[in-house]
N, C-alpha and C positions, 0 to 999 in steps of 0.2 A: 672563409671557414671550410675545414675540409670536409667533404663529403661524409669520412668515416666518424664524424665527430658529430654530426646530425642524426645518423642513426644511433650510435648512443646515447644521446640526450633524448631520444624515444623511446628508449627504455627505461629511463629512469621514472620512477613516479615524482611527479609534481607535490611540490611541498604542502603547497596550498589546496591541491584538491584532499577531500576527504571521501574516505572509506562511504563507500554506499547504506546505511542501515540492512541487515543481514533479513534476507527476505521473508524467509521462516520464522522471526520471529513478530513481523509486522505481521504475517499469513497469522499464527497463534495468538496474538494480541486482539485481533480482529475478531476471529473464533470465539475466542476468550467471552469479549465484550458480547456473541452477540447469545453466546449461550446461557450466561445471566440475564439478559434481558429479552432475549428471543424477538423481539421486534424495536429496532434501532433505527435513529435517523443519522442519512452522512453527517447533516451537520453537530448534531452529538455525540457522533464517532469520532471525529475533527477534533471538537473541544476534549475531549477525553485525553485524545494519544497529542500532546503541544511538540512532543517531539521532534512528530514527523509533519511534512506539510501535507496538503489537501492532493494534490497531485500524487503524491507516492501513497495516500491512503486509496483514493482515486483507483488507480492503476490495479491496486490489488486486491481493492474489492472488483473489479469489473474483471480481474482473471479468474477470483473465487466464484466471479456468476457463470461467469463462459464454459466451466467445469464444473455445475451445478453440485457447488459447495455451501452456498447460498443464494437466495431468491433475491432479486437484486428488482426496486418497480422502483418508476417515475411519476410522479403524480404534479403537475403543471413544474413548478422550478422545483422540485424539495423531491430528495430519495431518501428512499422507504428500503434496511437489508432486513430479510425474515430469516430465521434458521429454517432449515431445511426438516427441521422435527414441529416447525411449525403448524398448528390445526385450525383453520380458518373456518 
């Protein structure tokens, strides 16, 4: 196979992989969810959005806490997100 025929099949997109969920909208979904209920757990977060899996809700609530967007706790295995207008 010739060399220049490898690098274009790198550029092509793959049939079979799929489009990432669009970040911003999982970021507002999250928001969403925790501004109605202002004290959330991941795993009710989880069950909410069936969409997306646990790892990409995961990810982006753990980038929402790192830029204190929300209050992200651990409490033995079970997380705990608070809104940030939270009053404890």
């Amino acid at each position: 196979m010739p060399t220049s025929s490898l690098l274009e099949s790198d550029l092509e997109v793959h049939p079979l992989r799929q489009e990432r969920p669009d970040s911003d909208v999982l970021t507002e979904t999250i928001l969403d969810h925790l501004d109605e209920q202002t004290v959330i757990s991941l795993d009710t977060l989880v069950c909410l959005m069936p969409q997306y899996t646990w790892n990409q809700i995961f990810h982006r609530v753990d980038q929402l806490a790192r830029c204190n967007k929300i209050v992200l706790r651990r409490h033995r295995f079970e997380y705990t997100l608070f809104s940030i207008n939270f009053v404890a």
